[in-house]
C-alpha positions as CSV (number, residue, x, y, z in Angstrom):
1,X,12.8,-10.4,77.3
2,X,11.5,-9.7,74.3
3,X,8.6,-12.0,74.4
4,X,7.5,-9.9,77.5
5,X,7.9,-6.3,75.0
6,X,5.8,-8.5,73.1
7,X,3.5,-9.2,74.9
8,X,3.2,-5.7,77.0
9,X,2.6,-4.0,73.3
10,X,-0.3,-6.4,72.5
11,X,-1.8,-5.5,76.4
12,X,-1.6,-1.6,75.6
13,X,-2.9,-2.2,71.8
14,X,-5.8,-4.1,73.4
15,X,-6.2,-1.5,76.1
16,X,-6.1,1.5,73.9
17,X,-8.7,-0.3,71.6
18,X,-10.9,-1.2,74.6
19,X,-10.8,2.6,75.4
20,X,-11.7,3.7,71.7
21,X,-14.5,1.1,71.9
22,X,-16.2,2.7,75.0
23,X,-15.2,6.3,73.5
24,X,-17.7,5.0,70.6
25,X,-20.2,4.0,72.4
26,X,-20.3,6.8,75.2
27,X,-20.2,9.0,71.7
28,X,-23.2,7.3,70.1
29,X,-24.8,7.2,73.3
30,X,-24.9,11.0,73.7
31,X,-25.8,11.7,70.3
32,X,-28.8,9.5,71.1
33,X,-29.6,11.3,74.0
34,X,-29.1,14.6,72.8
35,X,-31.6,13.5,69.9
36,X,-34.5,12.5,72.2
37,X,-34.0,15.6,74.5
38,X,-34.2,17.9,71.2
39,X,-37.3,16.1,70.3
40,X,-39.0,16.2,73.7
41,X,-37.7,20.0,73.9
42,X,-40.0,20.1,70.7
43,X,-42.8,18.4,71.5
44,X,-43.0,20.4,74.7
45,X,-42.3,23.7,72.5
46,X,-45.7,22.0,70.3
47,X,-47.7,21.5,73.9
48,X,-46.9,24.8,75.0
């Protein structure tokens, strides 16, 4: 019984740090994306 709390703990710490991960990452990724759309914004603004 207390082996599975155990274990069910470690599965939701696991989960909840796979979720941050992603969270990161989907983060980073639309900073990056934001970035190069400012900068091609720019450059067409430059163009124009």
């Amino acid at each position: 019984m207390t082996n599975d709390k155990f274990v069910s703990k470690s599965l939701k710490l696991l989960y909840l740090k796979r979720i941050t991960q992603s969270y990161k990452a989907n983060f980073l990724f639309t900073i990056r994306f934001l970035n190069l759309l400012t900068a091609l914004s720019a450059n067409l603004i430059i163009l124009f």
